[in-house]
C-alpha positions as CSV (number, residue, x, y, z in Angstrom):
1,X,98.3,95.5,116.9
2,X,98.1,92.9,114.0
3,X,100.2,94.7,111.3
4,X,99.8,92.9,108.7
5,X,96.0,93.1,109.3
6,X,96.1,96.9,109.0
7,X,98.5,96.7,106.0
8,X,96.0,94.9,104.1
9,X,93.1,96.9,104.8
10,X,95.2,100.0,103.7
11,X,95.9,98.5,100.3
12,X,99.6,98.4,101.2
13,X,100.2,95.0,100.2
14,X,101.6,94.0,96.9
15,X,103.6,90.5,97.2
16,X,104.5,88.8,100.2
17,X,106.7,85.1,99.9
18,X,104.8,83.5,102.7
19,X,101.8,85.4,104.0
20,X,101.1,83.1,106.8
21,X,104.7,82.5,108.0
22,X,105.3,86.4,108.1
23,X,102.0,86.5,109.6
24,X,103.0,84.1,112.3
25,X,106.4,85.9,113.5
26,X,104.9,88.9,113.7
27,X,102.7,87.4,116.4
28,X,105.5,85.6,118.0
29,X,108.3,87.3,118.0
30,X,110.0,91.0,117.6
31,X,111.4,91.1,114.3
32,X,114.1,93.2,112.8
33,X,112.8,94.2,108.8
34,X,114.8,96.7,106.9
35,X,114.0,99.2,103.3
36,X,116.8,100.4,101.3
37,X,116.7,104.1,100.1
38,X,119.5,105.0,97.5
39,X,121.2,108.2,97.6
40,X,120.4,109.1,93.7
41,X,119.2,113.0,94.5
42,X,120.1,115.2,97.8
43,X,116.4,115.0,99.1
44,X,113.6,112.2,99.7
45,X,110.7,113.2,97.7
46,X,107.2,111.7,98.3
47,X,107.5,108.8,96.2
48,X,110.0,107.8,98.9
49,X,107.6,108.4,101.8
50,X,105.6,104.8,101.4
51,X,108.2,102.4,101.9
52,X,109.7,105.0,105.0
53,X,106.3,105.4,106.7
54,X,106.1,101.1,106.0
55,X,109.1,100.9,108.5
56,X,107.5,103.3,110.6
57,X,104.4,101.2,110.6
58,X,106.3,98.6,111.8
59,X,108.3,100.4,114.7
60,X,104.8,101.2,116.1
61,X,103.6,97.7,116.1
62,X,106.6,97.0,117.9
63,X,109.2,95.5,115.4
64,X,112.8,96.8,115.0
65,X,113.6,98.7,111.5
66,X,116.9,99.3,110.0
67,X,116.6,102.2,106.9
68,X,120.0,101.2,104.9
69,X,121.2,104.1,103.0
70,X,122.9,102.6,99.6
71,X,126.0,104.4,99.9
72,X,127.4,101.4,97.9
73,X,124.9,100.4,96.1
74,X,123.9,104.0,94.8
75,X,127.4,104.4,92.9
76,X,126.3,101.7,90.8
77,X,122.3,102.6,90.0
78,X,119.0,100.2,89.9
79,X,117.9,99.4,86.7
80,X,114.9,98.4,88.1
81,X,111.8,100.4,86.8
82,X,114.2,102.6,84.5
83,X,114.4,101.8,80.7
84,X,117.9,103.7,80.5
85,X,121.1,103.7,82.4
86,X,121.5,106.2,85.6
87,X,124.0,108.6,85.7
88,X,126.8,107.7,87.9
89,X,127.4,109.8,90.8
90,X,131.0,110.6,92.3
91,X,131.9,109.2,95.7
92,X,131.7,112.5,98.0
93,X,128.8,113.4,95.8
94,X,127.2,110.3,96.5
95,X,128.4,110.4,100.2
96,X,126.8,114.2,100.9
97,X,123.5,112.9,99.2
98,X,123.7,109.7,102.3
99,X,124.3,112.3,104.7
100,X,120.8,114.4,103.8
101,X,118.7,111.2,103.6
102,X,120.2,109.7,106.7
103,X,119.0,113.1,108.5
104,X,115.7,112.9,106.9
105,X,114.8,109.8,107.4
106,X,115.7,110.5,111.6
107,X,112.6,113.0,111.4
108,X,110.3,109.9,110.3
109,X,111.4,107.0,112.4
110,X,112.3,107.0,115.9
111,X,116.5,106.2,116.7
112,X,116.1,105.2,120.1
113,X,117.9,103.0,122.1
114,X,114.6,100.8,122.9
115,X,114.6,97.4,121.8
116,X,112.7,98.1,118.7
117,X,114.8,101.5,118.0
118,X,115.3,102.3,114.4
119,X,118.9,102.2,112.9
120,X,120.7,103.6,110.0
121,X,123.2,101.6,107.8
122,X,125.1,102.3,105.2
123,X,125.9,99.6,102.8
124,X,129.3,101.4,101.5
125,X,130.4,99.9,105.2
126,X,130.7,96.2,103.7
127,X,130.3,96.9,99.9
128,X,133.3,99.7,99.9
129,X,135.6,97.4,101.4
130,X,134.5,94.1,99.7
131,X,137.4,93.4,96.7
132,X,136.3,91.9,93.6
133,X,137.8,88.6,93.2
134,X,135.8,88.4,96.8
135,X,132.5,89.2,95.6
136,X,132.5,86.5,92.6
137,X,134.2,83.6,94.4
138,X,132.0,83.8,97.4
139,X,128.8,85.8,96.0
140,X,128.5,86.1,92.2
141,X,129.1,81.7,92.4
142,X,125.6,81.7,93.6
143,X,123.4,83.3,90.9
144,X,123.0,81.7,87.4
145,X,122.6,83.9,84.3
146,X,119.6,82.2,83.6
147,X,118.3,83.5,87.0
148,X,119.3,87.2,86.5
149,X,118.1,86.7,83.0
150,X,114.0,85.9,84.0
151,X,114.1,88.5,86.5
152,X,111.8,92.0,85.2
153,X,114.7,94.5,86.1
154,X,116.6,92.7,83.8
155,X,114.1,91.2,81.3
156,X,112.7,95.3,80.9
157,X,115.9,96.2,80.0
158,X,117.6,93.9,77.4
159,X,115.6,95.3,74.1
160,X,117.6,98.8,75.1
161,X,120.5,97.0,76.3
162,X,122.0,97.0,80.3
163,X,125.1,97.5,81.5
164,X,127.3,94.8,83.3
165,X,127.2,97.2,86.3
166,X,123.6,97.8,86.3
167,X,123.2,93.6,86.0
168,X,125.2,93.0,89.2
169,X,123.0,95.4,91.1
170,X,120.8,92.6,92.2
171,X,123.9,90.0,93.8
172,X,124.6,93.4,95.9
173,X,121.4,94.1,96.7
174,X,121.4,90.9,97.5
175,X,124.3,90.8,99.4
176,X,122.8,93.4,101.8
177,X,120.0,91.3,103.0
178,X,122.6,88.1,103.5
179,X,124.8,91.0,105.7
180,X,122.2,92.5,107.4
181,X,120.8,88.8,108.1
182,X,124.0,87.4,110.0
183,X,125.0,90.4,111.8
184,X,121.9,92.0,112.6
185,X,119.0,88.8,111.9
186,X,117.2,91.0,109.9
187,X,114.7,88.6,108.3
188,X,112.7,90.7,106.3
189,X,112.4,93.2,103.6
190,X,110.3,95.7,102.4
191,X,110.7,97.7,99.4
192,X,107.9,98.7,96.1
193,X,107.0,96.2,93.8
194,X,109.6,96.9,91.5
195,X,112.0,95.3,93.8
196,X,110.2,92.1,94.2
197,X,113.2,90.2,92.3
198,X,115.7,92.2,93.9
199,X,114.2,90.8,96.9
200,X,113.3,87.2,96.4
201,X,117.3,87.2,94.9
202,X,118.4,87.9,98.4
203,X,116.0,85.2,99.8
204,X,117.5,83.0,97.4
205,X,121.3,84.1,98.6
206,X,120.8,83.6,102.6
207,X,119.0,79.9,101.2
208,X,122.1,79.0,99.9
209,X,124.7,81.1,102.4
210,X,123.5,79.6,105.6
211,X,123.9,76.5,107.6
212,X,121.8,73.3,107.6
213,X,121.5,73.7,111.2
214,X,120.1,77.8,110.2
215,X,116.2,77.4,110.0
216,X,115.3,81.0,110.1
217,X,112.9,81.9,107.6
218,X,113.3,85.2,106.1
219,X,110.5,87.0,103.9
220,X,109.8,89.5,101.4
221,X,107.3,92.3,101.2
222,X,106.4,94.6,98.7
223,X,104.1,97.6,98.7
224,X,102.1,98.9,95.0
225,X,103.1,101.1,93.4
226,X,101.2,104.5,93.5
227,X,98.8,105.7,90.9
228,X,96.4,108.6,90.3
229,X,93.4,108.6,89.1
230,X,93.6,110.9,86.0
231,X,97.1,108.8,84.9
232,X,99.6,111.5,85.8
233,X,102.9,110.2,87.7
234,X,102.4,110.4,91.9
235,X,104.6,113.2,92.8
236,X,105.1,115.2,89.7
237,X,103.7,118.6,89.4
238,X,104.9,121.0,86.5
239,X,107.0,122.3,89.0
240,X,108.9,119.0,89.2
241,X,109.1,116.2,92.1
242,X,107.6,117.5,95.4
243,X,110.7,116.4,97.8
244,X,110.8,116.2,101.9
245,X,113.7,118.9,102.1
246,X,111.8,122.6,103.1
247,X,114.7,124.3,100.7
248,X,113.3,122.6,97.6
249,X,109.5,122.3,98.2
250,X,108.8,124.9,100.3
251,X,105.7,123.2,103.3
252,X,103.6,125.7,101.7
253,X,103.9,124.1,98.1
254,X,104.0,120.3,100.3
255,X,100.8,121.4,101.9
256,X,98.8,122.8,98.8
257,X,100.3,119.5,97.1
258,X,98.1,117.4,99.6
259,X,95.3,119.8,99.5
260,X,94.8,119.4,95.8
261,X,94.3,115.7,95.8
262,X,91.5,114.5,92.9
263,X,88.3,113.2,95.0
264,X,89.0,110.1,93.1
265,X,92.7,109.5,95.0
266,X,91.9,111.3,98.4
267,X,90.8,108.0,100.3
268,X,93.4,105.6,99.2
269,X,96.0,108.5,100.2
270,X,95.0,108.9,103.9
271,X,94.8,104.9,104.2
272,X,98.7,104.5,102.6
273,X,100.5,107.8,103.9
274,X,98.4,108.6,107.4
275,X,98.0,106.6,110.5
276,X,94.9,107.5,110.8
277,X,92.6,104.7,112.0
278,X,90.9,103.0,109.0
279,X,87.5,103.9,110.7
280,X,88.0,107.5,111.0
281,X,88.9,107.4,106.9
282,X,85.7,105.6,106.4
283,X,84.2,108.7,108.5
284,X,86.0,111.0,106.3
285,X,84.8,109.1,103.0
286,X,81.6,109.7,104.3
287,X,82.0,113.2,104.5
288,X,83.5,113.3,100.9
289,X,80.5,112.0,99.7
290,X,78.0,114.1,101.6
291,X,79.9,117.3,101.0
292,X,82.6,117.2,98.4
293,X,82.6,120.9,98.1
294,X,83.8,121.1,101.3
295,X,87.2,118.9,100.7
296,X,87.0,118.1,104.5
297,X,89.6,114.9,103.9
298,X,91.8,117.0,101.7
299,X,92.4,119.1,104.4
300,X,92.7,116.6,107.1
301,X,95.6,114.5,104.7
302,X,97.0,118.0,104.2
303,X,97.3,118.4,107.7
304,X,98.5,114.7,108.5
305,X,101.2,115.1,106.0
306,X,103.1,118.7,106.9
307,X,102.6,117.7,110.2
308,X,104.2,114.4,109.8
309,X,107.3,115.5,107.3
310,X,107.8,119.6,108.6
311,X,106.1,119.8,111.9
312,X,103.4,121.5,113.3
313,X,104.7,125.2,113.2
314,X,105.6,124.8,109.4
315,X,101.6,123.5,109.1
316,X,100.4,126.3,110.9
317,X,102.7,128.7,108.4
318,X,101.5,127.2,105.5
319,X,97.5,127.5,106.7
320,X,98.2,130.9,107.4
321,X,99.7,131.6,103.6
322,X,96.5,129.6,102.4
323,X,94.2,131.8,104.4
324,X,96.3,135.1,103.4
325,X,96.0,134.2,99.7
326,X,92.1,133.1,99.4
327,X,91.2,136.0,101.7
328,X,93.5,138.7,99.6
329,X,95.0,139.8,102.8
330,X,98.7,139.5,101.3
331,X,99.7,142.5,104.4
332,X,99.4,139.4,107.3
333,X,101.9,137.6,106.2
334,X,105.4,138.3,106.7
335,X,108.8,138.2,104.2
336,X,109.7,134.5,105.0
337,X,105.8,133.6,103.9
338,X,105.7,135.4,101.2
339,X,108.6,133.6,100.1
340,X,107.1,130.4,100.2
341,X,103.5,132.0,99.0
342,X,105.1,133.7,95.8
343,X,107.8,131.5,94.9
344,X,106.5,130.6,91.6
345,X,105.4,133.8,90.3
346,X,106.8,136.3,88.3
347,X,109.8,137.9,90.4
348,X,111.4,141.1,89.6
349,X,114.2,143.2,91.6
350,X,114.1,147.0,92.3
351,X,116.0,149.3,93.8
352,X,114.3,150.6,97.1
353,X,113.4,153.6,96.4
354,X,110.4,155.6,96.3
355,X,108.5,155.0,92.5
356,X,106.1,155.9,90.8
357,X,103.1,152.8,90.5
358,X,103.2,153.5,87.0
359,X,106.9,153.1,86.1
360,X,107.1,149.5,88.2
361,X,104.1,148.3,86.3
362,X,105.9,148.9,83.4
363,X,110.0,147.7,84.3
364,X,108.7,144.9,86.1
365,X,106.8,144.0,83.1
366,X,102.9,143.5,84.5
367,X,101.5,146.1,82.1
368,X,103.0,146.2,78.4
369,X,103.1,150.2,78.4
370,X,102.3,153.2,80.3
371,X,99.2,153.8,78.4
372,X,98.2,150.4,79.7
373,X,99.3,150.6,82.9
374,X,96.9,153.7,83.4
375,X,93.9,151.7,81.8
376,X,94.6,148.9,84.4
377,X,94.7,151.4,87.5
378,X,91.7,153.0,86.0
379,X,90.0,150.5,85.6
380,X,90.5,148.7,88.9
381,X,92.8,146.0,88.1
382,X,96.0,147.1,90.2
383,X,96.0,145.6,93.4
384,X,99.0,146.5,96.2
385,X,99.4,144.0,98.9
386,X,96.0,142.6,98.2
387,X,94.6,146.7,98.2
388,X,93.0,147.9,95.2
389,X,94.9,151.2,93.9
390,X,93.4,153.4,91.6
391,X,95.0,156.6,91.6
392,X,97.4,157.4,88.8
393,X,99.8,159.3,90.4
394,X,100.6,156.6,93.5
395,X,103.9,156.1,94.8
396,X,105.1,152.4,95.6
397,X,107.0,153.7,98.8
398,X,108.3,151.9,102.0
399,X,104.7,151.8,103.4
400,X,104.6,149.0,100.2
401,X,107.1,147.3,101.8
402,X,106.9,143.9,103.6
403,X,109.7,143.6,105.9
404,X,111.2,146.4,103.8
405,X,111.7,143.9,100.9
406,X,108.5,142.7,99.7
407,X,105.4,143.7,97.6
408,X,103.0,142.0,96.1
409,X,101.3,143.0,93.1
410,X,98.0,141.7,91.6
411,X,96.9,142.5,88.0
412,X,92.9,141.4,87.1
413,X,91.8,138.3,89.3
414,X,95.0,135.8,89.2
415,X,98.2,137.6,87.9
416,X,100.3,137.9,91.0
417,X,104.0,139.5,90.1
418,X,106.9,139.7,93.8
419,X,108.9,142.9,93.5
420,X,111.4,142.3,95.7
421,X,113.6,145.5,96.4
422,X,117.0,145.4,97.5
């Protein structure tokens, strides 16, 4: 497989130092390449998925990639892409926050004990223990202000002013890429094109570390970064970032994330997040263009994706919400999907007990009075579980009830409200 090839044609190139020299070991040899993911949140969202499925692409073609959790590096914060300081993170905080990305990452790359099985680092191991009259004498001696000062992490920064702390993120990014060099000849990293002089720095640092006898060339790659077409931020919703753990985007919400994808993105998406073969996503462009209406490579990157980060049982849970919810048939699904179906809409909690329809459309607030709530019932706008219910003296009983807990209630064509009795 020619990697690099496939990269290209996917868009995933940014930068690369030497195109032809990376090009060339890649042919050659088995190389070891590694991405750094900082531990600033408990979760992975999507943003992070690019560079994580890069070292995946890699592992495939054969190569050997380490994912380096920046224990270390995350108590300090990159400045890189951020016009204002990070807030600085405790050490178990920072710690528990390695620990979930370490275990998420292990559902994307394969930790096998092949010769081109992924590992996990942790760069607390060597910066934790390194002390500070050690990292200037024998690191800091090897990068000029003047350097530091032309690089865009720190040029973006100086009108709002940066922190010495933030400023020495580079020399221990840096840093990494020298250790992970001698001890594990790592000669390559990936990251998104706001590391580009976070990466050429560590280039710079194993130049001047190593040997004259040390010939090994090392490289740099950098994937773009993501865009959408009608200028929003990749990732964002107005419910916030969509993230990789199933507790804080449910695969229901990940799924219907996908599925919503402007025609003008949904191409470029299933070249740089699915390994689908770049002729089947010309097939599927095709299709797009044919029959748009029928969002046929939506569903397919929907697919790819909750596979790929969830599984196929948690696809197959969120199709069957989808299906439950266009159809109206709210009574197939169970407590645990309606969970993930409802989680945005308005929730209220009852008592369980019998009740009149009435008197919950009023305390749960979905009609404003009881003279309204009989004109809605009337006039066909109450629907139970996906049922219409006309009759003004119904009683919400446990009949109502999803897995004794759960009804759903519909007023007019799109006002869904949970009661959720307890």
């Amino acid at each position: 497989m020619d990697i690099l090839k496939d990269l290209k044609e996917r868009g995933l190139v940014q930068q690369i130092t030497d195109d032809q020299g990376l090009e060339k070991q890649l042919k050659e040899n088995v190389i070891t390449l590694y991405c750094g993911f900082d531990p600033t949140a408990d979760s992975l969202h999507i943003g992070h998925l690019v560079p994580a499925l890069m070292l995946k692409r890699f592992q495939q073609a054969g190569h050997r990639p380490i994912a380096l959790i920046g224990g270390g590096t995350g108590m300090i914060g990159d400045p890189s892409g951020r016009s204002t300081e990070r807030q600085l993170n405790d050490e178990k905080t920072v710690q528990h926050f390695s620990d979930q990305i370490k275990r998420q990452l292990a559902t994307i790359l394969d930790f096998g004990n092949d010769e081109n099985g992924a590992v996990a680092r942790n760069n607390a191991e060597w910066l934790g223990n390194m002390t500070l009259i050690e990292f200037l004498r024998d690191t800091g001696k090897h990068f000029s202000i003047n350097y530091m000062l032309a690089k865009d992490s720190v040029q973006s920064r100086l009108e709002n002013g940066i922190s010495f702390t933030e400023f020495t993120y580079m020399i221990l990014q840096s840093f990494d890429f020298l250790n992970l060099y001698e001890k594990e000849n790592c000669t390559l990293q990936i990251g998104g094109s706001d590391q580009w002089g976070n990466i050429t720095a560590g280039m710079e640092l194993i130049r001047r570390s190593r040997t004259e006898q040390d010939e090994t060339k090392v490289f740099g790659l950098t994937v773009p970064l993501i865009t959408k077409a009608d200028g929003t931020k990749f990732g964002k919703t107005a419910g916030g970032a969509i993230w990789l753990d199933p507790e804080k985007t449910s695969p229901y919400e990940f799924y219907q994330f996908w599925i919503n994808t402007d025609d003008r993105d949904v191409i470029k998406f299933l070249k740089y997040f699915t390994f689908l073969e770049i002729t089947e996503v010309e097939e599927l462009e095709r299709e797009l263009e044919a029959a748009p209406e029928k969002r046929v490579p939506h569903i397919r990157l929907a697919e790819e994706m909750t596979t790929l980060v969830h599984g196929k049982e948690a696809l197959a849970q969120a199709q069957k919400i989808s299906a439950a919810l266009f159809s109206g048939d709210i009574k197939a699904l169970n407590g645990k999907e309606i969970e993930q179906g409802f989680k945005d809409v308005p929730t209220v909690d009852l008592v369980k007990e019998e009740k009149a329809l009435i008197d919950v459309l009023v305390e749960a607030k979905i009609s404003p009075s009881k003279r309204q709530a009989r004109e809605d019932i009337q006039n066909g706008a109450v629907y139970i579980n996906g049922d219409r219910q006309q009759e003004l003296t119904y009683n919400l009983d446990e009949n109502d009830r999803i897995d004794d807990t759960f009804t759903i209630i519909r007023r007019g064509k799109k006002k869904y409200f949970l009661i959720r009795f307890k």
